[in-house]
DRENPA-3360 file (N, C-alpha, C; in nm, 2 decimals, always signed):
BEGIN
1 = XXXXXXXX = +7.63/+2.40/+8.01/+7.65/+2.48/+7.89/+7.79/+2.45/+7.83 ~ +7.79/+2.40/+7.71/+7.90/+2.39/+7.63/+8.02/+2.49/+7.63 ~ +8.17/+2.51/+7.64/+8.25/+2.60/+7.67/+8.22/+2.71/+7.52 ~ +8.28/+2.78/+7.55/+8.27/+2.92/+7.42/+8.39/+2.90/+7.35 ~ +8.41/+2.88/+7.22/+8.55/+2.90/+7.16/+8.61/+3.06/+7.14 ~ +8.72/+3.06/+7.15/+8.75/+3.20/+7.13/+8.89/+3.23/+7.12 ~ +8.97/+3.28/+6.98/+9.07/+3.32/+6.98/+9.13/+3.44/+7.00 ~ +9.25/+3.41/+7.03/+9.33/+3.54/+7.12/+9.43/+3.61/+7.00;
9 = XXXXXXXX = +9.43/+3.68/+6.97/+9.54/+3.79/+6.92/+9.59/+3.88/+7.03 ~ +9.71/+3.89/+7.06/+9.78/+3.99/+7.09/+9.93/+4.02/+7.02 ~ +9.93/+4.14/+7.11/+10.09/+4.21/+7.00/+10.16/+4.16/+7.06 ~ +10.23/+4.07/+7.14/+10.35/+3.96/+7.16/+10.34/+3.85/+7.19 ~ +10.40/+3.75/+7.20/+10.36/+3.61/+7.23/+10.36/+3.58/+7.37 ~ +10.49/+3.67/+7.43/+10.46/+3.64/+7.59/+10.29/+3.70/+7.63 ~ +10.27/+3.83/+7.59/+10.12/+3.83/+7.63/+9.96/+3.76/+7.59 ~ +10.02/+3.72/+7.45/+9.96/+3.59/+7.43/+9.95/+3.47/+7.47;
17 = XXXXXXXX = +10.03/+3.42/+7.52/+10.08/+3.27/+7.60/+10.01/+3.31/+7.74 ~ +10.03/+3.43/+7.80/+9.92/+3.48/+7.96/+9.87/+3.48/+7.97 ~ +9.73/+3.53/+7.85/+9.67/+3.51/+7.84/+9.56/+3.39/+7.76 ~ +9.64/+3.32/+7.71/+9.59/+3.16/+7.67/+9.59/+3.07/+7.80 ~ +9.72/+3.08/+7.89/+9.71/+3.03/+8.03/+9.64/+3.06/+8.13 ~ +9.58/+3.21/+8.16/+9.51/+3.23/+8.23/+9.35/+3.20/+8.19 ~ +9.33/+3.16/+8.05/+9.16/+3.13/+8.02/+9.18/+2.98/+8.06 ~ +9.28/+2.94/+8.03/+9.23/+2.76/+8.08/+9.24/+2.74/+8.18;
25 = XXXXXXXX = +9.21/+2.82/+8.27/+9.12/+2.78/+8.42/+8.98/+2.83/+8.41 ~ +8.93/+2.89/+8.31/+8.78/+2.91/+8.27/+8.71/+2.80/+8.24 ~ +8.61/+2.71/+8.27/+8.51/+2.66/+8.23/+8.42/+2.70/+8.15 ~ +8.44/+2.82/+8.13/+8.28/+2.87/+8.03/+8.37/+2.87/+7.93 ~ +8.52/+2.92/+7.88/+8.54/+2.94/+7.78/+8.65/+2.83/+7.74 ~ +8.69/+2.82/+7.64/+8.81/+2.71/+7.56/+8.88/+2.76/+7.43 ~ +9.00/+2.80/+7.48/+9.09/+2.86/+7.38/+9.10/+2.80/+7.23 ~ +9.09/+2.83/+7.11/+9.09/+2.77/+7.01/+9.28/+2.80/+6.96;
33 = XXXXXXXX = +9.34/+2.71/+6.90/+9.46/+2.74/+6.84/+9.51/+2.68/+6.75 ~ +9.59/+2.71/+6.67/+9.62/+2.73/+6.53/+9.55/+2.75/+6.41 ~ +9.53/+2.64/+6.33/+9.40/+2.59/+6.21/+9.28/+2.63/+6.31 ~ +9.25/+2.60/+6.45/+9.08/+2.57/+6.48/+9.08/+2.73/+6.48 ~ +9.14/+2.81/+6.49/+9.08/+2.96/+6.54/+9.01/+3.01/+6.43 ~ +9.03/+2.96/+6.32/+8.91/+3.05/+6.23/+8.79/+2.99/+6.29 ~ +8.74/+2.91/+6.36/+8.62/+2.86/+6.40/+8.57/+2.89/+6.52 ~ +8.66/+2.98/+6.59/+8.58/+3.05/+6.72/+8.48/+3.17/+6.69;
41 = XXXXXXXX = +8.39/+3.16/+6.75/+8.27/+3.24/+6.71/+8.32/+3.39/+6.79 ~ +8.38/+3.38/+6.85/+8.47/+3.56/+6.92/+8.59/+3.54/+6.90 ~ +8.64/+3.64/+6.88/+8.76/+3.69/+6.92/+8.86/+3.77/+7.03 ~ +8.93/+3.72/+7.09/+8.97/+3.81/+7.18/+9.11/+3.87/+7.14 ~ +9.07/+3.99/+7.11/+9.23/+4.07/+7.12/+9.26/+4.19/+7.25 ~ +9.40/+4.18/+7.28/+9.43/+4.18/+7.38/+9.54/+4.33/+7.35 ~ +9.58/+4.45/+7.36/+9.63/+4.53/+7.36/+9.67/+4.63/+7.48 ~ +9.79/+4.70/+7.49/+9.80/+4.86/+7.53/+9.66/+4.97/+7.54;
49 = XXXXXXXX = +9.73/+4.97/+7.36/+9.63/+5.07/+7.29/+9.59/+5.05/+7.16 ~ +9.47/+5.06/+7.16/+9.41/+5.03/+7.00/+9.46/+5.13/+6.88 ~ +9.55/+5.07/+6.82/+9.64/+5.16/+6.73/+9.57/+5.10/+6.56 ~ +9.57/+5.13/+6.48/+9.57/+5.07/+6.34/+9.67/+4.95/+6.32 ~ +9.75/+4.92/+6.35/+9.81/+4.79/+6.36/+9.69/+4.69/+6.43 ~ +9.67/+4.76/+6.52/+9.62/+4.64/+6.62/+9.45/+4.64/+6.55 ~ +9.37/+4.74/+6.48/+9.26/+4.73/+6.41/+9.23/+4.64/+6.29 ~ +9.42/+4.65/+6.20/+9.42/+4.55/+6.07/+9.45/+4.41/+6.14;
57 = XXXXXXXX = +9.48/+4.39/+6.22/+9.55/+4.23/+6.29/+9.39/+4.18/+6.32 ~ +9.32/+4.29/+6.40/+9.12/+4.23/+6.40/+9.06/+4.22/+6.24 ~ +9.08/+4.29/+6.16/+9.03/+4.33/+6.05/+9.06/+4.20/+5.97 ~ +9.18/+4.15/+5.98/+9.25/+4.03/+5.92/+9.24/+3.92/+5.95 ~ +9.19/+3.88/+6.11/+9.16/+3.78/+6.14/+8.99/+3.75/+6.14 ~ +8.93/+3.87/+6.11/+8.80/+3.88/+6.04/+8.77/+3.79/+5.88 ~ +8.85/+3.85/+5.83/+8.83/+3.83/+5.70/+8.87/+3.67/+5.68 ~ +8.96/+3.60/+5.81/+8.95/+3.47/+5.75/+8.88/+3.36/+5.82;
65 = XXXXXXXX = +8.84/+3.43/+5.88/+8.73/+3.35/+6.04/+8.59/+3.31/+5.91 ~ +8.58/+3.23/+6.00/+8.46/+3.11/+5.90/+8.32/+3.18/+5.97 ~ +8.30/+3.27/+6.02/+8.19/+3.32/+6.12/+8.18/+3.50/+6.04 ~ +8.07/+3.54/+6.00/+8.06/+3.66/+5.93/+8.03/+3.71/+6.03 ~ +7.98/+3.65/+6.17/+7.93/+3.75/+6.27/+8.03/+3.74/+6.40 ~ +8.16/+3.75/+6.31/+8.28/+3.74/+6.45/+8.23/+3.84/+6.54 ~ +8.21/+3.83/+6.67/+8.23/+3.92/+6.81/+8.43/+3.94/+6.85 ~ +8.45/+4.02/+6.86/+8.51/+4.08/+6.92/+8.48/+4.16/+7.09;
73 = XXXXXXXX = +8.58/+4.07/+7.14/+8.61/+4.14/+7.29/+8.77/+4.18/+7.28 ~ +8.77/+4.34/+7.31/+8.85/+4.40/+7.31/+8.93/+4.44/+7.44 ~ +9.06/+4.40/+7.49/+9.12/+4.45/+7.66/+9.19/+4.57/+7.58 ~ +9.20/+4.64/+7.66/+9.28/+4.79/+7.61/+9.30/+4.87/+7.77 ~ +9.40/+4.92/+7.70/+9.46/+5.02/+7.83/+9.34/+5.15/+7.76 ~ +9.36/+5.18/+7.66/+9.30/+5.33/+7.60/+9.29/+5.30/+7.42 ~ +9.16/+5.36/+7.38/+9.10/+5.39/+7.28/+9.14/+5.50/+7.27 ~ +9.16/+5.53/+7.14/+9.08/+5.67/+7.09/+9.01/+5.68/+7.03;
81 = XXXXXXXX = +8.91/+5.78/+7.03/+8.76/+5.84/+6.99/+8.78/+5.77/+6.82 ~ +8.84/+5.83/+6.73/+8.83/+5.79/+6.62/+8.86/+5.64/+6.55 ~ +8.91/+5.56/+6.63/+8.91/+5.41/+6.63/+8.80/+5.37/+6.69 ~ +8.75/+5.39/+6.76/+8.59/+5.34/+6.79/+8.51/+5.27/+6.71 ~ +8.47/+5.40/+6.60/+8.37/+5.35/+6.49/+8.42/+5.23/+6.39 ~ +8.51/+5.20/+6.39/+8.61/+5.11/+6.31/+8.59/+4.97/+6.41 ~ +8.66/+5.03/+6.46/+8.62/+4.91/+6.60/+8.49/+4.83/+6.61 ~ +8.36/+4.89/+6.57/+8.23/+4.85/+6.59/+8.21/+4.78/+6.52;
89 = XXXXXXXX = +8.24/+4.82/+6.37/+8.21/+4.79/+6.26/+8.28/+4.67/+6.18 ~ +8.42/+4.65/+6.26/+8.51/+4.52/+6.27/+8.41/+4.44/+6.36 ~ +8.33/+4.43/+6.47/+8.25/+4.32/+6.53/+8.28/+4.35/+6.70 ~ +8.31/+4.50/+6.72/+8.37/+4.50/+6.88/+8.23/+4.49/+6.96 ~ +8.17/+4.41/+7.03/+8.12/+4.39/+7.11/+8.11/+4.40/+7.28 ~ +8.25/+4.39/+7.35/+8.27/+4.47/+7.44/+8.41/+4.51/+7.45 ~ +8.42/+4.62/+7.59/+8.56/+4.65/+7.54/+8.59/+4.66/+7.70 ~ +8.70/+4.58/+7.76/+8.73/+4.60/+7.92/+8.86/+4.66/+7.94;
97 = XXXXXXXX = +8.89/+4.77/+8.02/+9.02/+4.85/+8.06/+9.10/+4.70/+8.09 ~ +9.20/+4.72/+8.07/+9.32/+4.59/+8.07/+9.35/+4.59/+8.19 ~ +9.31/+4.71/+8.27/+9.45/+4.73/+8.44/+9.33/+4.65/+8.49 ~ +9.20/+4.67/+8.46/+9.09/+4.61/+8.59/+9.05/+4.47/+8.52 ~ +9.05/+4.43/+8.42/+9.01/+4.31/+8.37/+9.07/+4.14/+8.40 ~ +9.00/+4.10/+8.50/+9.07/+3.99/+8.53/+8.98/+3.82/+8.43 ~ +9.01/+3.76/+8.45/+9.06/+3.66/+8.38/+8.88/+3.57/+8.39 ~ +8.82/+3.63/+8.55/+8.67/+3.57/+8.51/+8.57/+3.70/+8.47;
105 = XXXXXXXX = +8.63/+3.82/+8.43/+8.54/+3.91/+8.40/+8.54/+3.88/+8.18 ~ +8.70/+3.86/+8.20/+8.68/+3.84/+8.06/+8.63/+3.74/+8.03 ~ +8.61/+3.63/+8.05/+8.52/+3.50/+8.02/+8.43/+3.51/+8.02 ~ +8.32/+3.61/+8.10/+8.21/+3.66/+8.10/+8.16/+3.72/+7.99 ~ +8.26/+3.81/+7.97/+8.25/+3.88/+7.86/+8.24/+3.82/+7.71 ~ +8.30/+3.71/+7.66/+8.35/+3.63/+7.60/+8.21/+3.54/+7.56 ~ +8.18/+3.49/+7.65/+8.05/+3.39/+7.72/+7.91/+3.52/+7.62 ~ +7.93/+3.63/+7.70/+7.82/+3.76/+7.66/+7.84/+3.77/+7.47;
113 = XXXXXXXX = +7.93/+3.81/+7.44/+7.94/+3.87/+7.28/+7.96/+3.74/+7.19 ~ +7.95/+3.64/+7.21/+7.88/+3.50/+7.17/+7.77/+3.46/+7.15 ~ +7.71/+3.53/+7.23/+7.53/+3.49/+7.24/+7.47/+3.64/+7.23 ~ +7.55/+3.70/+7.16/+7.47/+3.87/+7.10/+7.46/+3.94/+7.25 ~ +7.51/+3.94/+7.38/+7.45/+4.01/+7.48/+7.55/+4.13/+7.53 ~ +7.64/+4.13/+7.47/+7.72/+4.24/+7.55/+7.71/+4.37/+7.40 ~ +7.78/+4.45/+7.56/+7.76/+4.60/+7.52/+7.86/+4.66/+7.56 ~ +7.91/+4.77/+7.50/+7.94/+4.88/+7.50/+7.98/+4.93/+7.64;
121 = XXXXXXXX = +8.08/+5.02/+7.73/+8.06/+5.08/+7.79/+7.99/+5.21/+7.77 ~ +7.87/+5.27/+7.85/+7.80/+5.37/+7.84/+7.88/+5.53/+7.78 ~ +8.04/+5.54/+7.84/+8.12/+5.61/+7.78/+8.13/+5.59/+7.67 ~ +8.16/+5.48/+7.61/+8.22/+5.46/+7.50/+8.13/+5.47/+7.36 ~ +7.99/+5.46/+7.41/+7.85/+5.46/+7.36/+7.85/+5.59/+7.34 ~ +7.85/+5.69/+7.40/+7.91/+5.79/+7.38/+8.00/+5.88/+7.29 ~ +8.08/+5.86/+7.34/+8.17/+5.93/+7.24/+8.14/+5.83/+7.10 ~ +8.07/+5.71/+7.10/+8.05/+5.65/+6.96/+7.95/+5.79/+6.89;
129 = XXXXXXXX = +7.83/+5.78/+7.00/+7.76/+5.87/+6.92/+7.79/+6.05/+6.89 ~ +7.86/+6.09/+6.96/+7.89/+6.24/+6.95/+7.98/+6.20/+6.78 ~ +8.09/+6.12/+6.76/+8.15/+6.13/+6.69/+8.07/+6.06/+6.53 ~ +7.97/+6.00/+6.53/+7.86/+6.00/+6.46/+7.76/+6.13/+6.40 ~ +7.74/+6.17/+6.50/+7.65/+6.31/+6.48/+7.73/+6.41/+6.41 ~ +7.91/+6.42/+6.46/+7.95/+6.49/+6.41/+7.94/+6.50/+6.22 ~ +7.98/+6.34/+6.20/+7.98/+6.32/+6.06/+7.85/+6.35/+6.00 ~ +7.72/+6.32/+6.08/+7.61/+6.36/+6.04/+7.58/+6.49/+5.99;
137 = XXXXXXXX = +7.64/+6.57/+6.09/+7.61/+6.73/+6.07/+7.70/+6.80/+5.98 ~ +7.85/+6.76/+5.94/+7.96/+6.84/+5.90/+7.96/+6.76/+5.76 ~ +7.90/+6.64/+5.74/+7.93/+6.57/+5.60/+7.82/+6.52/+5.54 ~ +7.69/+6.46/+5.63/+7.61/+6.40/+5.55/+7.45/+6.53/+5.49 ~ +7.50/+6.54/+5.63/+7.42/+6.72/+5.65/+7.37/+6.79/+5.54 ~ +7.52/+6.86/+5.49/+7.52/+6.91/+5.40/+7.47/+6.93/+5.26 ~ +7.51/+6.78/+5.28/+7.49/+6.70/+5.10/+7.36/+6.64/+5.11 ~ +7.26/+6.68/+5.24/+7.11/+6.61/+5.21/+7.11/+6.42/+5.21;
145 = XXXXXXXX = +7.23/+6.37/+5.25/+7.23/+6.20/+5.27/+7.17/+6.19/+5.35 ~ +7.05/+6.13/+5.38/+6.97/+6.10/+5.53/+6.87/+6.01/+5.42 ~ +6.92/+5.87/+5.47/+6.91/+5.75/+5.48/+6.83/+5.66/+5.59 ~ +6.71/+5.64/+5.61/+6.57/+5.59/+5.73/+6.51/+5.44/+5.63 ~ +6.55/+5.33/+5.78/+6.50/+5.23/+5.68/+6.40/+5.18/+5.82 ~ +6.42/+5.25/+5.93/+6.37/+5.23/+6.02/+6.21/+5.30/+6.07 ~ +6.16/+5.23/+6.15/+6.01/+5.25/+6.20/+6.03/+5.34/+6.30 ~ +5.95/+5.43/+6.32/+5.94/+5.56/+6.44/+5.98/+5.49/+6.59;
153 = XXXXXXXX = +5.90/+5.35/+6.63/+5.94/+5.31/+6.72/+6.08/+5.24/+6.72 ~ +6.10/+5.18/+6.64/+6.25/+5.16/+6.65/+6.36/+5.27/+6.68 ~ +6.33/+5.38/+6.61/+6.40/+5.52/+6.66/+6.41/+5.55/+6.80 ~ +6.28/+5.51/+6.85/+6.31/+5.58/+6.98/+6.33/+5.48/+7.08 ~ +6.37/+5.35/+7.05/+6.42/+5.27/+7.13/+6.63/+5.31/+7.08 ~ +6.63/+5.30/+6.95/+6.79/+5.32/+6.94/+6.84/+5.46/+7.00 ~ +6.73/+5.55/+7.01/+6.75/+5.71/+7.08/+6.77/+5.70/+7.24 ~ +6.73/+5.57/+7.30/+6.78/+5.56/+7.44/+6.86/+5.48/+7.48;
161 = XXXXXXXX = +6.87/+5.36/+7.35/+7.00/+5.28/+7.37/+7.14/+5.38/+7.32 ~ +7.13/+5.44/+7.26/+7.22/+5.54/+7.23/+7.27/+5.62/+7.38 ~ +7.18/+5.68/+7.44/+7.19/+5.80/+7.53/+7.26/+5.64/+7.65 ~ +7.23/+5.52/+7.64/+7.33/+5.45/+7.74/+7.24/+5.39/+7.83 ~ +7.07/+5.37/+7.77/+6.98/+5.31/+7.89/+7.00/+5.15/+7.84 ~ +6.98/+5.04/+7.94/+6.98/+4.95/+7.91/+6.81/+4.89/+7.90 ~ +6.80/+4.76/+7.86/+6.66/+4.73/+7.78/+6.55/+4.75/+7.85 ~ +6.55/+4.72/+8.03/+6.48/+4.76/+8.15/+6.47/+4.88/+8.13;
169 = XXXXXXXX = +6.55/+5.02/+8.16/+6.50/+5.14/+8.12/+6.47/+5.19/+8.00 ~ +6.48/+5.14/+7.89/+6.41/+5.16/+7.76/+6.29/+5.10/+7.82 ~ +6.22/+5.00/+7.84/+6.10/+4.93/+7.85/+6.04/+5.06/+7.95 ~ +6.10/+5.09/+8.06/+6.00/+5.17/+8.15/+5.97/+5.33/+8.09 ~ +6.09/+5.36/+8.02/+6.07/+5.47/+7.96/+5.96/+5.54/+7.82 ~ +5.98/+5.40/+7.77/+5.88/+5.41/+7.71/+5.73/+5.36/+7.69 ~ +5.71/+5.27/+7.83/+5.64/+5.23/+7.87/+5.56/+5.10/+7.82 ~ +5.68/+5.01/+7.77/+5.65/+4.90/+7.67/+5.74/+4.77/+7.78;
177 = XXXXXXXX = +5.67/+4.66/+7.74/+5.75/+4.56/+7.81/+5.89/+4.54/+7.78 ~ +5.97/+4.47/+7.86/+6.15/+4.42/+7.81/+6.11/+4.32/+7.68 ~ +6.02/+4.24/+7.66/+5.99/+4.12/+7.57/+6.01/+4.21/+7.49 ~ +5.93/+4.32/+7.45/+5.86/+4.46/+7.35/+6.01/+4.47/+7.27 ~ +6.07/+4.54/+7.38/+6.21/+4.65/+7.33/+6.31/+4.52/+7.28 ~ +6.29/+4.36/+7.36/+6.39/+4.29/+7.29/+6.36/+4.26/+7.15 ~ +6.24/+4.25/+7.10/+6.20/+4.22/+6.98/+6.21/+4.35/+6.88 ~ +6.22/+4.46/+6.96/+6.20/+4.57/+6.85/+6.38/+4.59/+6.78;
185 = XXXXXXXX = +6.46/+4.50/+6.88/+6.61/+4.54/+6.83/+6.65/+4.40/+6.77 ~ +6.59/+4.28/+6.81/+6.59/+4.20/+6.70/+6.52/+4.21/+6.60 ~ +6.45/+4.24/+6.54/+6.41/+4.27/+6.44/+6.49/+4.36/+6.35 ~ +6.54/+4.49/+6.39/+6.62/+4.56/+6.34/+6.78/+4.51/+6.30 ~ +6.83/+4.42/+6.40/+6.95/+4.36/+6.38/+6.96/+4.26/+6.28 ~ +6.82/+4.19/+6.26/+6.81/+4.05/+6.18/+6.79/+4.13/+6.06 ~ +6.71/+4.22/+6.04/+6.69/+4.31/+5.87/+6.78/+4.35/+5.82 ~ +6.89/+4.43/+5.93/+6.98/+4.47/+5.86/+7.15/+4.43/+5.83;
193 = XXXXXXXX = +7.07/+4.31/+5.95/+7.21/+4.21/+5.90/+7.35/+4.25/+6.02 ~ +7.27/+4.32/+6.12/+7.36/+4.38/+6.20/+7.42/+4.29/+6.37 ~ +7.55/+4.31/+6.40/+7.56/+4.24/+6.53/+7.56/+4.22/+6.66 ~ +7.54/+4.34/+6.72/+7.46/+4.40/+6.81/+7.39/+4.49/+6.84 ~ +7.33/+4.55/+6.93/+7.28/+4.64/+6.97/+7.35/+4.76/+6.96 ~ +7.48/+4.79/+7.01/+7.57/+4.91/+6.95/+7.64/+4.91/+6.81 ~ +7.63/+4.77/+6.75/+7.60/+4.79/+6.62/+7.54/+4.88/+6.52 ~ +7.38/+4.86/+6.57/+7.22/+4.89/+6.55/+7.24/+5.00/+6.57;
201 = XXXXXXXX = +7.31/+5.08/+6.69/+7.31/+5.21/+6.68/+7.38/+5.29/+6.62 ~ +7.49/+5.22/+6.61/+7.61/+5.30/+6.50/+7.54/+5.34/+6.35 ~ +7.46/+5.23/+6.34/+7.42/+5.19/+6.17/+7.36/+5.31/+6.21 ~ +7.23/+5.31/+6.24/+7.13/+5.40/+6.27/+7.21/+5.59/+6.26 ~ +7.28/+5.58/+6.32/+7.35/+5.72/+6.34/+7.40/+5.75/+6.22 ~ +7.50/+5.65/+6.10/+7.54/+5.61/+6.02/+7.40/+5.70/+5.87 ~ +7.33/+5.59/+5.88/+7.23/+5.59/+5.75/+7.17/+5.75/+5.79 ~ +7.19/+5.79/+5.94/+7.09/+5.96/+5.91/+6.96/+5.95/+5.99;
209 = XX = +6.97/+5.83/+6.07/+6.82/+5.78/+6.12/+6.82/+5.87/+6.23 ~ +6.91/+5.89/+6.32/+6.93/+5.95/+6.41/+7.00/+6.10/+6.44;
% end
């Protein structure tokens, strides 16, 4: 398998340079740098804490990346709830604690949100959706916005990828094959032009589907 390109953003250059040194002992992945980084199909940014500085530095290196469907892998000490949704919607595809993340989990990770497969921590899935619902109930609620471009079954596959099941217990739960539930979220991703599966569900929570 061909290595994964993928550029690093961080907030200093020594933590930049440590982490450029420590992926080139990865085999799965190959650091892209200067001119080539708009051509990595991920991005890796590397932080403390996900502050709005560090959201516009993703947001910015979005906008000049040659790839509409940049993935983003995110290391962080701590999120907060209200950067989340921002986060997703910039291309965050996974997100790993900084203190436990070592050097072949991130490459894994990297390797994963390149080929559409990574996810969300189940917590973070979470508080994505509470803070969803909130907006649903206190803003869209009110004003009657509810927005469904979706099929009943597709609902109730994004209603348990939501709640944090993965595609094996969606398939058992609802009693349809893994082939079933993979096609029922590609389809929804490819229509709506979306980049992953916690994408799919943000949107979904978003338009009122959920």
């Amino acid at each position: 398998m061909d290595a994964v390109g993928v550029a690093v953003l961080a907030g200093d250059q020594l933590t930049r340079d440590g982490v450029v040194a420590g992926l080139a002992s990865q085999n799965t992945v190959e650091v892209y740098l200067g001119e080539r980084q708009r051509s990595a199909p991920v991005l890796l940014a590397v932080a403390s804490q996900v502050t709005e500085e560090v959201l516009g530095g993703i947001e910015r290196f979005g906008r000049a990346s040659r790839h509409r469907d940049l993935a983003v892998v995110l290391v962080a000490q701590e999120i907060r709830e209200h950067h989340v949704l921002r986060a997703v919607e910039l291309g965050l595809a996974a997100l790993l604690q900084r203190r436990d993340a070592g050097f072949d989990q991130i490459a894994r990770a990297v390797v994963a949100a390149a080929s559409g497969r990574a996810e969300l921590p189940a917590a973070v899935t979470r508080r994505l959706l509470e803070q969803l619902r909130t907006v649903q109930r206190d803003v869209l609620g009110p004003r009657g916005l509810t927005i469904s471009g979706f099929t009943e079954r597709e609902l109730e596959v994004l209603r348990l990828l939501a709640d944090g099941l993965d595609t094996g217990e969606v398939a058992l739960k609802l009693n349809y094959s893994q082939r079933t539930v993979k096609n029922i979220i590609y389809g929804v991703m490819t229509r709506f032009s979306l980049r992953n599966r916690t994408h799919a569900v943000a949107y979904a929570i978003r338009m009122g589907a959920l």
